[in-house]
VOPAGU-2260 file (C-alpha; in pm, 1 decimal, decimal comma):
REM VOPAGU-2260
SITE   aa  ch    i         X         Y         Z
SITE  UNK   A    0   -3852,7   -4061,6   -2724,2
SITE  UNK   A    1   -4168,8   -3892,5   -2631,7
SITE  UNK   A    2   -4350,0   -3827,6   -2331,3
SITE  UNK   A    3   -4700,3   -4052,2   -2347,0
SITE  UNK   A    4   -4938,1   -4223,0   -2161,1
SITE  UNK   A    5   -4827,8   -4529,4   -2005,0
SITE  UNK   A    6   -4482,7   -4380,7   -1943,4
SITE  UNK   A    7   -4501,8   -4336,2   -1546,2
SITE  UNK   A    8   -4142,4   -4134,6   -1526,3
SITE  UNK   A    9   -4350,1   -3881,3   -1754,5
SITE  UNK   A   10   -4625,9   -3827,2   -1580,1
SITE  UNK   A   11   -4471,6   -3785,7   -1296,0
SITE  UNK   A   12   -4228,5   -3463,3   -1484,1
SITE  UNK   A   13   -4530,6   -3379,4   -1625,6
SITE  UNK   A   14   -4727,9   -3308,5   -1331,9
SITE  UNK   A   15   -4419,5   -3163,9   -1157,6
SITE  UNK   A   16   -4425,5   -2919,6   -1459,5
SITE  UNK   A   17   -4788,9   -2867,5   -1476,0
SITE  UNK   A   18   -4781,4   -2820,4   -1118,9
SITE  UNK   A   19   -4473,8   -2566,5   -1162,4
SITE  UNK   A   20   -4665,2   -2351,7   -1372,0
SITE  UNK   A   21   -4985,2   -2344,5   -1214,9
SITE  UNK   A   22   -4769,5   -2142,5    -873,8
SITE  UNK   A   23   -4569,3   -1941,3   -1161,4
SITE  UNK   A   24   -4931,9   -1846,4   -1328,6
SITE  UNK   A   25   -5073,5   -1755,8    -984,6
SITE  UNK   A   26   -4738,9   -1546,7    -859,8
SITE  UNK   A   27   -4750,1   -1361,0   -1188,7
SITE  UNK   A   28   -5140,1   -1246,3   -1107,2
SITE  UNK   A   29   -5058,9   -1211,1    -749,2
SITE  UNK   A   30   -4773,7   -1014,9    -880,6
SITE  UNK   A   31   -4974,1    -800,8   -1140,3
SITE  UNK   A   32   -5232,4    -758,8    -887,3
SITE  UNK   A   33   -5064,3    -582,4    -613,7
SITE  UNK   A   34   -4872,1    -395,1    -875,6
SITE  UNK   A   35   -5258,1    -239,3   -1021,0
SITE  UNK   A   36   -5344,8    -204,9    -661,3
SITE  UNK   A   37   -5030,5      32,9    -549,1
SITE  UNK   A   38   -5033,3     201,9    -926,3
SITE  UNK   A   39   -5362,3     311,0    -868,5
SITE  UNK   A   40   -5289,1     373,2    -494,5
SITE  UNK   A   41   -4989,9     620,6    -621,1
SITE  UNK   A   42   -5213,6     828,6    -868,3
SITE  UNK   A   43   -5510,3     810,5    -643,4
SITE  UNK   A   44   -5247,4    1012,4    -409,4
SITE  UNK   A   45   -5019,1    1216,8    -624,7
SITE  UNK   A   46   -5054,0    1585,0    -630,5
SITE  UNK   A   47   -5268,9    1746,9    -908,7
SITE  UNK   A   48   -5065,7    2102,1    -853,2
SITE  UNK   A   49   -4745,8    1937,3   -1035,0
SITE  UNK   A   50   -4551,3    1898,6   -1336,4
SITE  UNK   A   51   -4334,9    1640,7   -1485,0
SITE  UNK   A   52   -4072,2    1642,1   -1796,1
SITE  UNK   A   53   -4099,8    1452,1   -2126,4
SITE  UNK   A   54   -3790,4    1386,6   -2293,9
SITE  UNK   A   55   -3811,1    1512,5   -2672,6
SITE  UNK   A   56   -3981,9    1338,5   -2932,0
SITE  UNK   A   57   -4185,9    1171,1   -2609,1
SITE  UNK   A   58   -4563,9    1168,4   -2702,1
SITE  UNK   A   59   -4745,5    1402,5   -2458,5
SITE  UNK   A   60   -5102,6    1502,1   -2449,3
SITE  UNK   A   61   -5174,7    1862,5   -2540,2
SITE  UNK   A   62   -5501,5    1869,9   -2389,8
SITE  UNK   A   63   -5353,7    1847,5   -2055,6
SITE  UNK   A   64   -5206,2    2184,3   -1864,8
SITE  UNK   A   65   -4836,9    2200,6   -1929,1
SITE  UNK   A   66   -4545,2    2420,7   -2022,3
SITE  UNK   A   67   -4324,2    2469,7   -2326,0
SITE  UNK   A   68   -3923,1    2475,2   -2225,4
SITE  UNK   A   69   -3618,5    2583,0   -2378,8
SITE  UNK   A   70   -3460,8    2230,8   -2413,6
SITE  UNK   A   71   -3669,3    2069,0   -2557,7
SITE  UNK   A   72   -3889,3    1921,9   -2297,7
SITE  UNK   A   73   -4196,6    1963,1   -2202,0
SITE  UNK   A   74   -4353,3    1991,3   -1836,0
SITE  UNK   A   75   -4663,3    1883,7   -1789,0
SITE  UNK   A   76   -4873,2    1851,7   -1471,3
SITE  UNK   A   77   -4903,7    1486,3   -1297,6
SITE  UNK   A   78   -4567,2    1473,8   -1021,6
SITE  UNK   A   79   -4346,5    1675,5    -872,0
SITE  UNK   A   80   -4166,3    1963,4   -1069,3
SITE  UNK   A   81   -3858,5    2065,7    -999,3
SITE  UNK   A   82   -3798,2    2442,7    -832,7
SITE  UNK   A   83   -3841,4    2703,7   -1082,3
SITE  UNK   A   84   -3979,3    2607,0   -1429,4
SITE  UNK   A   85   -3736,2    2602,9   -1697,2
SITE  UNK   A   86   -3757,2    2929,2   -1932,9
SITE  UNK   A   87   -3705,2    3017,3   -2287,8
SITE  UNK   A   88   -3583,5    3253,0   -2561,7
SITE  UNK   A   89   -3303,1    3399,6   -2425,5
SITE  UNK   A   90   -3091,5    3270,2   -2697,6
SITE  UNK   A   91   -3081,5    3216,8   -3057,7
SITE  UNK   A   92   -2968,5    2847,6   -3038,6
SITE  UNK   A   93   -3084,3    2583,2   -2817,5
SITE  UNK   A   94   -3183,5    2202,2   -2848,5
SITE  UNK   A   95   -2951,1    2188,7   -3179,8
SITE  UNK   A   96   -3178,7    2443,6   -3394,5
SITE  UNK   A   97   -3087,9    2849,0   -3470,6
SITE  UNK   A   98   -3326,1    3092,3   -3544,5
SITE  UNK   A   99   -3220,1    3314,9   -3846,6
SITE  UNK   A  100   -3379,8    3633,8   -3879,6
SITE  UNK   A  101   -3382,1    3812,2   -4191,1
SITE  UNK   A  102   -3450,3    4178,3   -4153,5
SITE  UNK   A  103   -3429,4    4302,1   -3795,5
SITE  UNK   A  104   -3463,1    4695,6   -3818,2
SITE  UNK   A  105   -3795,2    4824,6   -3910,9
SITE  UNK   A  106   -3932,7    5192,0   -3860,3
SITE  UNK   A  107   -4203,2    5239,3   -3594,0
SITE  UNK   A  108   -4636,7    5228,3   -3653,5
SITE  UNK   A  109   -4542,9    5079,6   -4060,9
SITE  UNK   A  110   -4643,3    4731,1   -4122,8
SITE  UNK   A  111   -4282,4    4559,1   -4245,4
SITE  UNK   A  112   -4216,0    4195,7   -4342,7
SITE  UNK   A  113   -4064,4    3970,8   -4041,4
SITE  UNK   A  114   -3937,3    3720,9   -4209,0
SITE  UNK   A  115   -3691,3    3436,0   -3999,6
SITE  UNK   A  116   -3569,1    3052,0   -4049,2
SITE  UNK   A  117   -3511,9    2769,7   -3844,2
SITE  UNK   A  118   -3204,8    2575,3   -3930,7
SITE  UNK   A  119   -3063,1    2269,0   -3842,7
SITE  UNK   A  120   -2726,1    2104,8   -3817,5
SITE  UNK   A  121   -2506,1    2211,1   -4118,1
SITE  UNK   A  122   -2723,1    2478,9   -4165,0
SITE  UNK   A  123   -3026,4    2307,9   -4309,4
SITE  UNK   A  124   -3371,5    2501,0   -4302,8
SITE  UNK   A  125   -3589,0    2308,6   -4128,5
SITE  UNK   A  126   -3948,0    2246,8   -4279,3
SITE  UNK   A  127   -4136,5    2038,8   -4038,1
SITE  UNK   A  128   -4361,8    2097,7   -3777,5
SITE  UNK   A  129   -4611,9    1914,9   -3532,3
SITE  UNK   A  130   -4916,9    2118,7   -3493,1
SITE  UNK   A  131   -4937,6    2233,9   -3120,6
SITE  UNK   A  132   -5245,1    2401,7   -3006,8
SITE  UNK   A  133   -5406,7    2429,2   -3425,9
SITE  UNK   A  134   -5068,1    2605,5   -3524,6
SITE  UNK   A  135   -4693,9    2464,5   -3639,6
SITE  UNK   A  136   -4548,0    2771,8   -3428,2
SITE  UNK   A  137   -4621,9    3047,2   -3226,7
SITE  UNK   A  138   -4455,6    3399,1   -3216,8
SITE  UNK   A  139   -4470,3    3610,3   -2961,9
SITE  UNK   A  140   -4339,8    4021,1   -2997,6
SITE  UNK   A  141   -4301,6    4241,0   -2708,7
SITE  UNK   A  142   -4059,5    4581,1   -2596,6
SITE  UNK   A  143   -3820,5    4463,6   -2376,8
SITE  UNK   A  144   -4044,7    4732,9   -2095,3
SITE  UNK   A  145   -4251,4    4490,3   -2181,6
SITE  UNK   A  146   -4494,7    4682,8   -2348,5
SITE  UNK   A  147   -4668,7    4606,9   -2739,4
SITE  UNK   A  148   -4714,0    4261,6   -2659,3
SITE  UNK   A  149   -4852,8    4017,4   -2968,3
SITE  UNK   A  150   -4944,7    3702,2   -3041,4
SITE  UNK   A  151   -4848,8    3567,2   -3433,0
SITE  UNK   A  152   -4860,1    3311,1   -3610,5
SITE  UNK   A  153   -4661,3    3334,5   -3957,0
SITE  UNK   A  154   -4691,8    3131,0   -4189,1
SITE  UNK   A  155   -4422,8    2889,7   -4355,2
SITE  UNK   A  156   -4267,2    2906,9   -4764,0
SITE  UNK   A  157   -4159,2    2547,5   -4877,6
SITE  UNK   A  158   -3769,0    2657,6   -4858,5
SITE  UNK   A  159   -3881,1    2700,1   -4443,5
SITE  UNK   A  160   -3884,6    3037,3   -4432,0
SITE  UNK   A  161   -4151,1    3200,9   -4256,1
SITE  UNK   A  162   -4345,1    3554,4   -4284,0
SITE  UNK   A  163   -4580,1    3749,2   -4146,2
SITE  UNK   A  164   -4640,4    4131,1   -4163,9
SITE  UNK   A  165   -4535,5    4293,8   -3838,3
SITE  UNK   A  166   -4656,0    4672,4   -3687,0
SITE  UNK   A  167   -4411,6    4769,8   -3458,8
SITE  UNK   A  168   -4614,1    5073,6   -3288,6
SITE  UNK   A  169   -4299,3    5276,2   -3121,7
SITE  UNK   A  170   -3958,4    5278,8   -3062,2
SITE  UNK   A  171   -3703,6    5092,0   -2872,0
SITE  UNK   A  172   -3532,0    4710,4   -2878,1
SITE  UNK   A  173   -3804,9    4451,5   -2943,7
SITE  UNK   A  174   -3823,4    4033,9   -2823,9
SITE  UNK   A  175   -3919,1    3799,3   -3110,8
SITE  UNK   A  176   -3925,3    3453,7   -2940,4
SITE  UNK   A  177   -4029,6    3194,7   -3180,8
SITE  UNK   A  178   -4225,1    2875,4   -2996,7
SITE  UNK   A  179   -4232,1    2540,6   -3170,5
SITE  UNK   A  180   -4200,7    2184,1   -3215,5
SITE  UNK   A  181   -3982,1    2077,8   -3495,6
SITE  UNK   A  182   -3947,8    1769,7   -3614,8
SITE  UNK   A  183   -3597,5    1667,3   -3702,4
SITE  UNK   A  184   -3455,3    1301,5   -3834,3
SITE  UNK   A  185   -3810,7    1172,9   -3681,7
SITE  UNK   A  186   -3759,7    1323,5   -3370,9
SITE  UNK   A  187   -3989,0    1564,4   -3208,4
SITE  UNK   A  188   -3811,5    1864,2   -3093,1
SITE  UNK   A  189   -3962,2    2148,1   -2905,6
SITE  UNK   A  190   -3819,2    2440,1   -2788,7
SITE  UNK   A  191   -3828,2    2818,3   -2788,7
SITE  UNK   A  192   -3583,7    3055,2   -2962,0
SITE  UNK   A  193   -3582,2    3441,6   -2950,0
SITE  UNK   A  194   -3388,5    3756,4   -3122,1
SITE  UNK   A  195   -3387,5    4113,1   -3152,9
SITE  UNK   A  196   -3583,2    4351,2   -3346,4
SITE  UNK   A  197   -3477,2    4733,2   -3364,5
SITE  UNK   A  198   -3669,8    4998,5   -3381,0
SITE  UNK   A  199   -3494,0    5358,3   -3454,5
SITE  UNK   A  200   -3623,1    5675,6   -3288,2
SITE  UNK   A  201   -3660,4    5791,7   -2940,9
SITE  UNK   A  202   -3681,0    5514,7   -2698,3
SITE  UNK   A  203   -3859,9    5620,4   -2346,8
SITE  UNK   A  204   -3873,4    5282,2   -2166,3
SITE  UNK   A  205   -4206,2    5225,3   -1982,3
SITE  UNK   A  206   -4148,6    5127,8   -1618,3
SITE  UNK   A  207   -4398,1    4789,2   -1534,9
SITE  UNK   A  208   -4750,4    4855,9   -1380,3
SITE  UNK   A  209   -4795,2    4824,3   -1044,8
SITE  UNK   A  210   -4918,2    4491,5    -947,2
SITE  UNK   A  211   -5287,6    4392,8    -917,4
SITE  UNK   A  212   -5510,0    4107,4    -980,1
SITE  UNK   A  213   -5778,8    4291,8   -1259,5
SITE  UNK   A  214   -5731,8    4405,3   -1650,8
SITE  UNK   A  215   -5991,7    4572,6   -1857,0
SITE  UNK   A  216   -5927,5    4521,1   -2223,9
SITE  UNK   A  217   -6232,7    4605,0   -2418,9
SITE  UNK   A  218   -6470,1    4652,1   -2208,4
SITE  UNK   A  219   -6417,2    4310,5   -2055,0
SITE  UNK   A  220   -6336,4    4251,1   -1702,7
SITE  UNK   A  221   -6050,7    3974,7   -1627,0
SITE  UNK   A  222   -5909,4    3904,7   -1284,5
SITE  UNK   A  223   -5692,3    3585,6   -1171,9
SITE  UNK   A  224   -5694,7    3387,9    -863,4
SITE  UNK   A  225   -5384,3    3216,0    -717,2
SITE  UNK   A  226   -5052,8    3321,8    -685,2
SITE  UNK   A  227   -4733,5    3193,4    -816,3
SITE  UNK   A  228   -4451,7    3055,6    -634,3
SITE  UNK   A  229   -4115,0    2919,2    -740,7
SITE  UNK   A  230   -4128,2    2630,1    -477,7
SITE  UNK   A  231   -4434,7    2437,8    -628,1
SITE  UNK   A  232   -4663,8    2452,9    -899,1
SITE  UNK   A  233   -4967,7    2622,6    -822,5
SITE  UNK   A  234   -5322,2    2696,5    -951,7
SITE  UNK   A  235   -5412,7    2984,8   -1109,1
SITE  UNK   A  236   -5790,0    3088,4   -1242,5
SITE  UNK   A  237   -5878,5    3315,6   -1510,3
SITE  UNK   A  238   -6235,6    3462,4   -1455,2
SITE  UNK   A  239   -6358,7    3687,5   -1795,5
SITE  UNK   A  240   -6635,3    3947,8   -1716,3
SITE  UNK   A  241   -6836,4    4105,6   -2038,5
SITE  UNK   A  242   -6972,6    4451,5   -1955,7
SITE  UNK   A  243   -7314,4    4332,5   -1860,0
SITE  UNK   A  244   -7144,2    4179,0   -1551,0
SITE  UNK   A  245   -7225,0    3855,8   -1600,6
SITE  UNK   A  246   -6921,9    3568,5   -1673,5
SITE  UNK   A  247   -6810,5    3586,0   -2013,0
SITE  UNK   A  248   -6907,3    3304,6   -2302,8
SITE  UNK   A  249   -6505,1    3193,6   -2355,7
SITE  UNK   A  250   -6450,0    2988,9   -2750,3
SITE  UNK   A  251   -6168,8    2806,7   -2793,1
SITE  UNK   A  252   -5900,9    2953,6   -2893,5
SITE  UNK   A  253   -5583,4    2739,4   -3042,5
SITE  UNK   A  254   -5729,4    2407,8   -2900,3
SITE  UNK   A  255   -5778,1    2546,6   -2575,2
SITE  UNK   A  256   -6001,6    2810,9   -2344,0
SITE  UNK   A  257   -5702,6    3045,5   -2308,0
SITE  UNK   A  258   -5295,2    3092,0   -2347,8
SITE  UNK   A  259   -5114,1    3228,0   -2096,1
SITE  UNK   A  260   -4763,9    3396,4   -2138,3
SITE  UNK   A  261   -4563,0    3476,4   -1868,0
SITE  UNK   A  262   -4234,3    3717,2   -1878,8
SITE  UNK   A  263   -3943,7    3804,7   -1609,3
SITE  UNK   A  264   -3874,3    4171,0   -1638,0
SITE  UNK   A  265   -3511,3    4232,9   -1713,0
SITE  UNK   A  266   -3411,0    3934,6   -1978,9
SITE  UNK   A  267   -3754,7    3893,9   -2091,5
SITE  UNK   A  268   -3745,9    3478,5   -2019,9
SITE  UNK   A  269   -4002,2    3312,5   -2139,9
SITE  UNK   A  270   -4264,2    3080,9   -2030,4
SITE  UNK   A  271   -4562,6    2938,8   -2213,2
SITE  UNK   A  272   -4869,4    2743,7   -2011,6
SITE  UNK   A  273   -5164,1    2596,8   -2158,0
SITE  UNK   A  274   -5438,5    2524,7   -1886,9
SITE  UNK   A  275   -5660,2    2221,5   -1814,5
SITE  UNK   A  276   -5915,7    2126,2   -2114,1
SITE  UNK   A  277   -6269,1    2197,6   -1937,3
SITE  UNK   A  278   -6322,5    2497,0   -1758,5
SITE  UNK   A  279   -6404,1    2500,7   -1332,7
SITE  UNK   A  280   -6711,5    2713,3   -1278,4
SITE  UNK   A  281   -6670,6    2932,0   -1608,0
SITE  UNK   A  282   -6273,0    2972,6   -1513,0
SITE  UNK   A  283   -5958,2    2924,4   -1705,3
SITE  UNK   A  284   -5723,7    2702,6   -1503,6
SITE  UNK   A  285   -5363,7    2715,8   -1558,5
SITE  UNK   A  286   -5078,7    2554,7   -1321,0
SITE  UNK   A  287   -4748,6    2749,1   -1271,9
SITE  UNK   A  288   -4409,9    2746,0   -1144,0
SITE  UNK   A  289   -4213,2    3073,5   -1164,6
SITE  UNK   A  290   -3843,4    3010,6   -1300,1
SITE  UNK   A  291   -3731,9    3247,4   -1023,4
SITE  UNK   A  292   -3825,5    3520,9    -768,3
SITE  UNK   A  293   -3872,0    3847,1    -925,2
SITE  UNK   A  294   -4125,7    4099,8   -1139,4
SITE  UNK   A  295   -4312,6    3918,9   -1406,0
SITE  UNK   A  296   -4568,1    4049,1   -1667,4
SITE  UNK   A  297   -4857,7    3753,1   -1741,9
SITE  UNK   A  298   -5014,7    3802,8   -2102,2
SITE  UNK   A  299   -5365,9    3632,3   -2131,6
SITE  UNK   A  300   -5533,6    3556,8   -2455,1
SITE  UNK   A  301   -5866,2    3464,7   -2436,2
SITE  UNK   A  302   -6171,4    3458,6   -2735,8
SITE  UNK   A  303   -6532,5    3580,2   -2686,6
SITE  UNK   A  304   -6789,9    3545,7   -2976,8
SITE  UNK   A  305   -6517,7    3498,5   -3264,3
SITE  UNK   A  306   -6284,7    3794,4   -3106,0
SITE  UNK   A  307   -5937,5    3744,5   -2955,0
SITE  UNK   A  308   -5840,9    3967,6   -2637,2
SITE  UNK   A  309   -5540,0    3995,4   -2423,6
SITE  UNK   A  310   -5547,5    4114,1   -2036,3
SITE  UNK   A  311   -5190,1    4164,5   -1854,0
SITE  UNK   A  312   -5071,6    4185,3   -1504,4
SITE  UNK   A  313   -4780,9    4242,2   -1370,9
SITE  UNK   A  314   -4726,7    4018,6   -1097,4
SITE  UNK   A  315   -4429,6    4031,8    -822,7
SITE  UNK   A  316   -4277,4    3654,7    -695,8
SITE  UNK   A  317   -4109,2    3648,0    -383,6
């Protein structure tokens, strides 16, 4: 039988139950209150210097500073990081993908075809990408002295396989280290692979410049502020000088003001940072962790008036 007027036994439930949810309705505000109030009391105090992981296939925002690992995470600044920021390409496999290189001798200062894939389990080529920072991957060639450092981006065949005519300039063992996110069964995968590239002839190994704070590629006058620590992520500003002294017009470049590349001397690891989206007072403002102490060399790629540069430091963590 229903509950209606005239039926005092209802009422009576019914304002017990109206009543009921009326102190449920205002717990759950109360509730959802205080739980705004000490969200926004957590962010108001959390430290901008740090870095957080993203598990893959995680949406993450790539117009915020962060840094491209090995297994397939993703730090980005917000909370604490742990000590020493992962690292990548030292190996051919990682995260369930292989790089496969085609031909890895060439002869030194002739323009040769790299060509490489990236399989999958089984084998498979894989043949898509999420575009990160206007590009589906980014390939980075340097001597293991750490000399002849470039910046590539091939570009990709249908069967996966990707090109791009390569100048090795002299000599010695080189570091291909392919950076990308793949996208694999819907997931979102990125991580950083690297191999060898040989170069026959007469190898005198370079040893690293000494340490300092200024570069002058063309003409251009680029110094950094900050220095990097592996117990907490810290700032570090990129300042670009043009010859007339005055700061330096920056373009983006690859969705962002700058790229910064940063390699340990001895195994070459790998890390890539992208910096904050805006610039602070005409400066490019990256946060780092260093995977460990050590000698590093930092590659900087930065675009004035249509024209892509690169300044390098070597820079000594204790």
């Amino acid at each position: 039988m229903g509950i209606g007027i005239g039926t005092p036994v209802g009422e009576r439930a019914g304002f017990r139950l109206a009543a009921f949810g009326a102190v449920l309705i205002v717990v759950l505000f109360a509730g959802y209150g205080l739980g705004r109030l000490n969200n926004s009391t957590a962010a108001a105090s959390a430290p901008p210097a740090a870095g957080t992981s993203s598990m893959p296939g995680m949406a993450m925002d790539e117009n915020q500073p962060h840094a491209h690992n090995s297994d397939g995470t993703v730090s980005q600044s917000g909370a604490a990081m742990p000590m020493g920021a992962a690292v990548g390409g030292l190996s051919l496999s990682s995260g369930g993908l292989t790089l496969v290189p085609g031909k890895a001798t060439f002869e030194a200062g002739k323009p040769q075809r790299l060509s490489f894939r990236v399989t999958g389990a089984g084998g498979a080529p894989v043949t898509t990408y999420a575009i990160v920072h206007d590009k589906p991957l980014h390939l980075i060639v340097v001597r293991r002295d750490l000399t002849g450092f470039q910046h590539l981006h091939p570009t990709m065949a249908a069967d996966g396989t990707w090109g791009i005519d390569l100048t090795l300039a002299e000599p010695g063992i080189y570091r291909m280290i392919a950076d990308f996110t793949a996208v694999v069964g819907g997931r979102q995968i990125a991580t950083t692979l690297g191999g060898d590239l040989t170069v026959a002839g007469n190898y005198a190994p370079r040893a690293l410049p000494a340490a300092g704070r200024t570069d002058r590629p063309d003409g251009f006058t680029v110094s950094y502020e900050g220095t990097p620590g592996t117990q907490a992520t810290q700032p570090l500003l990129m300042s670009v000088t043009g010859a007339d002294g005055r700061t330096a017009k920056l373009d983006p470049y690859l969705g962002a003001f700058g790229h910064l590349v940063v390699m340990r001397a001895g195994d070459l690891a790998y890390v890539h940072v992208h910096p904050e989206a805006t610039l602070v007072d005409g400066k490019v403002k990256f946060w780092l962790t260093a995977p460990s102490s050590g000698d590093y060399r930092m590659f900087f790629d930065y675009q004035v008036a249509g024209e892509v540069h690169t300044a390098a430091w070597t820079v000594t963590v204790g």
